[in-house]
C-alpha positions as CSV (number, residue, x, y, z in Angstrom):
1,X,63.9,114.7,81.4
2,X,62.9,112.2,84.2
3,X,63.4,109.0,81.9
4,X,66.9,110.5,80.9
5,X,67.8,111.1,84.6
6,X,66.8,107.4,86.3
7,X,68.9,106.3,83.2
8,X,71.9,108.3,84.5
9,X,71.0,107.0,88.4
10,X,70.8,103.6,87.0
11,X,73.8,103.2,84.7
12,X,76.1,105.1,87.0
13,X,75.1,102.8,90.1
14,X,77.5,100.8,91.8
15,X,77.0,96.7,91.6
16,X,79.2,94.0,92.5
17,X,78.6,94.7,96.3
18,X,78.4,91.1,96.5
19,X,80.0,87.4,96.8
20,X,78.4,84.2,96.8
21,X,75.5,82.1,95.7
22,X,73.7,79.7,98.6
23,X,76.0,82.1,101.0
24,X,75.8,85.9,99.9
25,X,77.8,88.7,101.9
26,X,76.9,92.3,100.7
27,X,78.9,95.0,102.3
28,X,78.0,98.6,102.5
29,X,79.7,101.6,103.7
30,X,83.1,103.6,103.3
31,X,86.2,104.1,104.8
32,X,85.2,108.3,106.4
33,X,80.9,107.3,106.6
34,X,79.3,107.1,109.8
35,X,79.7,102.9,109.9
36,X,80.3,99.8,107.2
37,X,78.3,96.4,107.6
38,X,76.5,94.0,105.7
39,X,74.1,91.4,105.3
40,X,75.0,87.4,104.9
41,X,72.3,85.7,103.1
42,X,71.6,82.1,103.1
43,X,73.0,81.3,106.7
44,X,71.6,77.8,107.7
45,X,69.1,77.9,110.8
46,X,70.7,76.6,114.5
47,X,74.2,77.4,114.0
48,X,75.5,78.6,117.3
49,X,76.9,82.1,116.8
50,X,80.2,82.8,118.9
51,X,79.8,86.5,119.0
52,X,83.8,86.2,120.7
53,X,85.3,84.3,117.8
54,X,84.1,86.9,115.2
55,X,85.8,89.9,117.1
56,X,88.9,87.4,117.9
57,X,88.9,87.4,113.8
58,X,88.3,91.4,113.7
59,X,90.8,92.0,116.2
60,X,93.1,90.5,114.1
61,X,92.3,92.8,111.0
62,X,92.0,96.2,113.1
63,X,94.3,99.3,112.2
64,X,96.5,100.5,115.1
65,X,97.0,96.8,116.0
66,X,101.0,97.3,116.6
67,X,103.7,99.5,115.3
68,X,104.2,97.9,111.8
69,X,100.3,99.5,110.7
70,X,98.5,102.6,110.8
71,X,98.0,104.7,113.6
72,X,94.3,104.9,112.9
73,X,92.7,103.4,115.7
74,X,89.7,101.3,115.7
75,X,88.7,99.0,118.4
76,X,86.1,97.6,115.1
77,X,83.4,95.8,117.5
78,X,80.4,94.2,115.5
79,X,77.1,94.6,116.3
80,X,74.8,91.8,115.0
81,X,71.2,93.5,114.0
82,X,69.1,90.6,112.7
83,X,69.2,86.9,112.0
84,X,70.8,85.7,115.5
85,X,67.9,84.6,118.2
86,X,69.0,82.8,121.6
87,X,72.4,83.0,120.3
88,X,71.7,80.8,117.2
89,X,71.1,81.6,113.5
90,X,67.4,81.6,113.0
91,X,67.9,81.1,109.0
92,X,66.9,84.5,107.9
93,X,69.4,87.5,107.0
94,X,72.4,88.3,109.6
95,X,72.5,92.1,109.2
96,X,75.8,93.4,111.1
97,X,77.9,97.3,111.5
98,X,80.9,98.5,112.5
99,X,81.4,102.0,113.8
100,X,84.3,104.1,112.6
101,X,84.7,106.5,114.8
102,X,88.7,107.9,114.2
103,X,88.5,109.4,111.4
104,X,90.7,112.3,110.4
105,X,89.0,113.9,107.2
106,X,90.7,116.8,107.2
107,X,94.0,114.9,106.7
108,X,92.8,114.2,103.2
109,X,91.6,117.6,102.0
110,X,94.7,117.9,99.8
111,X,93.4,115.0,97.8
112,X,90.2,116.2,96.8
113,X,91.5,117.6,93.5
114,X,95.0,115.4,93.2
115,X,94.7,112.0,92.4
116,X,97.3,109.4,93.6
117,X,99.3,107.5,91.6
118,X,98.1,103.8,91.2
119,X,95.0,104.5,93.4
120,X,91.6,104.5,92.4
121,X,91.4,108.1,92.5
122,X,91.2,109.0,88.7
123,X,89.7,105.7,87.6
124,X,86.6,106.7,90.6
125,X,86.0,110.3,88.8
126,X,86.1,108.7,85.4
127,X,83.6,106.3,85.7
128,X,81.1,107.8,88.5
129,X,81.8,111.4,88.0
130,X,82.0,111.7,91.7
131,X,84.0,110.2,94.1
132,X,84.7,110.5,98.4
133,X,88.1,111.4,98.5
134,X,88.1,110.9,102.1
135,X,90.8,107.7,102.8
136,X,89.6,106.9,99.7
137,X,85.7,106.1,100.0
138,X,84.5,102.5,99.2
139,X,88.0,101.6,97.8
140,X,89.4,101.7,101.0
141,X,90.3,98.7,102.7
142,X,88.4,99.9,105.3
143,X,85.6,97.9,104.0
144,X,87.4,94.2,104.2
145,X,86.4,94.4,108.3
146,X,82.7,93.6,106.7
147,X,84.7,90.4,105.1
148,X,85.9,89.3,107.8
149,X,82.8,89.3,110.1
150,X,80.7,87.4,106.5
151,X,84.3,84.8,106.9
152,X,84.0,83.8,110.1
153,X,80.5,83.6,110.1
154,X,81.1,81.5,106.9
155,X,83.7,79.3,109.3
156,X,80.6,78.3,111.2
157,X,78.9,76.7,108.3
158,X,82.1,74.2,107.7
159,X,83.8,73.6,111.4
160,X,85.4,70.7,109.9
161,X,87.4,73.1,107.0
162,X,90.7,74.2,108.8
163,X,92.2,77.2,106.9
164,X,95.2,79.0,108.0
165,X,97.0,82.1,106.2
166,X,99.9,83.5,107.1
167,X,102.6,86.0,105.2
168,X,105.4,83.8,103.2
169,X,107.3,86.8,101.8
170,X,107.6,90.7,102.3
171,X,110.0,92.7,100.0
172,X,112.8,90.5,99.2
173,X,112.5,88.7,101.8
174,X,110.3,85.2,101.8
175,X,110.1,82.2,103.7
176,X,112.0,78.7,102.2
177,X,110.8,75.9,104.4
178,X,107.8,74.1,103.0
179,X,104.4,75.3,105.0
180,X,104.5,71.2,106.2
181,X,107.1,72.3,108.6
182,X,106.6,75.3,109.8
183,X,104.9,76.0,113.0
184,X,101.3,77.4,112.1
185,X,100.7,77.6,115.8
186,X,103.1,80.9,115.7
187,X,101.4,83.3,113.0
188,X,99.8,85.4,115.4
189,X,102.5,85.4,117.6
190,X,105.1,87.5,115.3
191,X,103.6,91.4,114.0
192,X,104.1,90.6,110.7
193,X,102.3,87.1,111.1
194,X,104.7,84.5,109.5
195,X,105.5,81.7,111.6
196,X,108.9,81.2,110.8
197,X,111.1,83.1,113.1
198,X,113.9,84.5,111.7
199,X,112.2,85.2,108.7
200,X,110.0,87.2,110.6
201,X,112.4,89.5,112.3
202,X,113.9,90.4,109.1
203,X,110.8,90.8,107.4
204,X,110.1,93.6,110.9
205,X,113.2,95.0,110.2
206,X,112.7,95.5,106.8
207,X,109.0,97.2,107.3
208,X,110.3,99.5,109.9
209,X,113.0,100.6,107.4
210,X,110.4,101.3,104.4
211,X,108.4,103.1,106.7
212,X,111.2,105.1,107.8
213,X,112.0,106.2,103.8
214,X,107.9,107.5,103.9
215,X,107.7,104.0,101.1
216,X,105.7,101.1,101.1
217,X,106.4,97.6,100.5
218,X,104.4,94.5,99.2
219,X,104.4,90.7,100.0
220,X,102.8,87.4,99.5
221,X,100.4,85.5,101.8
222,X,99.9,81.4,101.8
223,X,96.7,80.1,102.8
224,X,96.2,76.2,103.0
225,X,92.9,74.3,103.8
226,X,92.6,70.9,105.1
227,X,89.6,68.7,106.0
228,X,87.8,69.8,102.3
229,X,85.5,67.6,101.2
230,X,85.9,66.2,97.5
231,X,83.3,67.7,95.4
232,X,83.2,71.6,96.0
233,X,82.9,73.7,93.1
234,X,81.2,73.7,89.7
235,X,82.9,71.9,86.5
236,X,82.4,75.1,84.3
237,X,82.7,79.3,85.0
238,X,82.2,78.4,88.2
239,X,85.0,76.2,89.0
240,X,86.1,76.6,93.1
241,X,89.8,78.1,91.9
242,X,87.9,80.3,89.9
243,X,85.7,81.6,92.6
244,X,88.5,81.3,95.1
245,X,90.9,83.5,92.2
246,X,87.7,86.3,92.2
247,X,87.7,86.3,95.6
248,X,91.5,87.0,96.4
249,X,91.9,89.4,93.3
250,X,89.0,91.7,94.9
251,X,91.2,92.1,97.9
252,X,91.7,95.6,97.9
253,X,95.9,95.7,96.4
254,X,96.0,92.2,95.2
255,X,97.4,91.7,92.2
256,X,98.5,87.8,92.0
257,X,97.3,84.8,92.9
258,X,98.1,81.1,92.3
259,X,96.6,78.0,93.4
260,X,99.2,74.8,93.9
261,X,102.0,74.5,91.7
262,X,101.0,78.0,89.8
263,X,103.4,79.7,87.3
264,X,105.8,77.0,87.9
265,X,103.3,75.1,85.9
266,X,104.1,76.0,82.6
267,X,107.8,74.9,82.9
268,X,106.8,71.0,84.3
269,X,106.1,68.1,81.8
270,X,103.4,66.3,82.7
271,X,104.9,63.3,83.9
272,X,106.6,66.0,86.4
273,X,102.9,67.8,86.8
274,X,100.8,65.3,87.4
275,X,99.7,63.9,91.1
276,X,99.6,60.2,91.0
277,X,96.6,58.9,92.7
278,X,96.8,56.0,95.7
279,X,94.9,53.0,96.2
280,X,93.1,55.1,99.1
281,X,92.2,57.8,96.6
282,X,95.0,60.4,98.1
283,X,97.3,61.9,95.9
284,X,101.3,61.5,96.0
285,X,102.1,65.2,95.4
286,X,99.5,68.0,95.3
287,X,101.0,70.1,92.2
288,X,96.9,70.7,92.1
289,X,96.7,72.9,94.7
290,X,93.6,70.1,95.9
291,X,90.8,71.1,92.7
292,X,91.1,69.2,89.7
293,X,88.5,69.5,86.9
294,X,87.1,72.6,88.5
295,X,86.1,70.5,92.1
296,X,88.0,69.7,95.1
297,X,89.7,66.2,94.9
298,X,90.2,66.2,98.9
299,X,94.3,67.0,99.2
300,X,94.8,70.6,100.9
301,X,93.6,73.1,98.9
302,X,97.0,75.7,98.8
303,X,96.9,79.7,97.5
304,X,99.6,82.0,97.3
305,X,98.3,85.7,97.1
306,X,100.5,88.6,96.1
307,X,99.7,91.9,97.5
308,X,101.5,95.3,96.1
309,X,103.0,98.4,98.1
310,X,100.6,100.6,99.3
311,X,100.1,103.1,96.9
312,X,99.4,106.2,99.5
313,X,103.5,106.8,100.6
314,X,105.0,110.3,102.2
315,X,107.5,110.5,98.9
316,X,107.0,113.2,96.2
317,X,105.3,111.8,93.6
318,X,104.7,113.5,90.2
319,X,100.8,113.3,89.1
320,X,98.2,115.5,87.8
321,X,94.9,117.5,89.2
322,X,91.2,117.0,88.3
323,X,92.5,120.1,86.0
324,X,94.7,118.0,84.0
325,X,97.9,120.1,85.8
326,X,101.2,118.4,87.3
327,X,101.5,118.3,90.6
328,X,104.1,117.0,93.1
329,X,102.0,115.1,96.0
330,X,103.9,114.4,99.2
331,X,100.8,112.3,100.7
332,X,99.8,112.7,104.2
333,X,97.4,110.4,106.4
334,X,97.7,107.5,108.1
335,X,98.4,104.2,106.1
336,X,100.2,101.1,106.4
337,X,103.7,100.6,104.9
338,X,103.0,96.9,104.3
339,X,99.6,95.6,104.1
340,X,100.5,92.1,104.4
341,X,100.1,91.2,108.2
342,X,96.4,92.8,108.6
343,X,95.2,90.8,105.0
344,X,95.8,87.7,106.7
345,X,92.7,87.2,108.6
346,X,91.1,89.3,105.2
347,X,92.7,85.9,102.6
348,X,91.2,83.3,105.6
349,X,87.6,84.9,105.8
350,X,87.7,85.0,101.5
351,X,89.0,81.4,101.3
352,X,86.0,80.5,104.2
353,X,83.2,82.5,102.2
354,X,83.6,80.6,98.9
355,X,83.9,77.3,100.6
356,X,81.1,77.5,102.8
357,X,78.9,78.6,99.6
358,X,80.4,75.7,97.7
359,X,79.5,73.3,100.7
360,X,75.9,74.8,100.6
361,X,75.7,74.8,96.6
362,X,76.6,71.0,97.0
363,X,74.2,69.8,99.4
364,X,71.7,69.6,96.1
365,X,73.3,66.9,94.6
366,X,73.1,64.7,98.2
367,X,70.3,62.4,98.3
């Protein structure tokens, strides 16, 4: 009877609470628990730790942030436990938490038996046999904030990398102008955090307008990195688009992503395709996205990251009960309408996670 039980405890467990090789972040917690947190592994000794800059990043994830997002509030400040002496990285394990303390449980009682439509409801049940129906439990979003204090930690380890993110489309409406001229200095200064103005406003309006149906809407966010050494990655499963395609896809609602020229790919001939090298070992183009052969090659390494309406909307809904009976569900709680602005700093602090554990994976082959 004991044998048969740890083999239940063990096969029901849940793994793949981690990223990373040289550079590990494991996160713990859910969205209605006490706190979330977690551990980076494999952080190099004497990095200076700007405690400032990782809630500058945080602040820029938090719910309740302006009108376009949830009203949960959370002012989401990190405490650092271990691995930070003198304010400096001492080389061993940075253990960090973040309190929630607004919770509303009681707003999801009506869910405990109802499972939402495209959520992870049903699929939780079915595989543990036991789920927290509370905001929805480790597959709430709630548990990125751990991703972003592991990315801009991460940041520290390559201060030369420069990535920026910021949202190209919502709904219908998407940016035209080519990221090369647009004004990155502005993403933060819009709600919805694209940097092209007019786009912007429309992209507010059209938010404000989904909200106001009890809907949701999706988007796409760019994310360009510049200053990348050539080298990063591994030439076989793991490849840096690969690991940079795992880590946007486990964003919680991402369901695209494409790295430089993408699906537009498979319509180009080759001679269209390819990026003609210089005599200074630049490319003319960068239909690459900057990896070629699995490794960096040095242009800007460019992502474009679909995210899908947020499947918790105010609008009846048919679906079903833990009794197999149909329901209508007129979900209440507090959720965004659009994801999109808050992922931004998420996409950044993925994009800086596997390219600081690339930069650390590489260092072997230096001599």
């Amino acid at each position: 009877m004991l044998r048969r039980m740890l083999c239940v405890s063990y096969f029901s467990g849940m793994p793949g609470n981690s990223i990373g090789h040289s550079l590990k972040l494991t996160t713990y917690g859910e969205s209605h628990g006490d706190q979330i947190g977690g551990i980076l592994d494999g952080m190099p000794a004497g990095i200076a730790i700007d405690i400032a800059q990782i809630q500058k990043e945080l602040d820029r994830r938090r719910p309740g942030q302006s009108h376009l997002t949830t009203e949960r509030t959370e002012y989401d400040t990190v405490r650092i436990h271990s691995g930070v002496f003198e304010g400096k990285s001492t080389g061993t394990p940075i253990a960090f938490s973040i309190l929630n303390k607004d919770q509303r449980s009681k707003d999801y009682s009506a869910l405990e038996k109802v499972y939402r439509p495209s959520h992870a409801d049903f699929v939780y049940d079915a595989k543990y046999g036991h789920r927290d129906h509370r905001g929805g439990g480790r597959s709430s979003a709630r548990e990125t904030a751990c991703r972003v204090v592991g990315g801009a930690l991460a940041g520290l380890v390559i201060p030369d990398i420069e990535i920026r993110a910021w949202t190209s489309s919502i709904g219908p409406i998407e940016i035209k102008t080519d990221w090369q001229h647009l004004d990155l200095t502005k993403i933060d200064a819009h709600p919805t955090r694209c940097p092209d103005p007019a786009a912007a406003d429309e992209m507010e309006a059209y938010i404000e307008h989904v909200r106001e149906e009890k809907d949701s809407t999706g988007g796409t966010i760019t994310v360009v990195a510049t200053g990348v050494p050539v080298g990063l990655g591994e030439p076989v499963f793991d490849k840096l688009q690969a690991d940079l395609a795992k880590a946007m896809l486990s964003i919680n609602a991402v369901k695209g992503f494409e790295i430089g020229s993408g699906m537009a790919a498979a319509e180009m001939r080759g001679s269209q395709h390819n990026d003609e090298i210089t005599a200074d070992f630049q490319t003319k183009t960068n239909n690459a996205g900057g990896v070629v052969g699995g490794l960096s090659n040095g242009a800007p390494i460019q992502l474009r990251v679909a995210f899908k309406p947020v499947a918790t909307i105010g609008k009846p809904q048919e679906t079903v009960n833990s009794a197999g009976e149909r329901v209508v569900l007129e979900a209440k709680g507090r959720h965004d309408p659009c994801v999109v602005p808050r992922a931004v700093p998420i996409v950044e602090a993925m994009v800086r996670l596997v390219l600081a554990d690339h930069y650390l994976r590489n260092l072997k082959y230096k001599r």
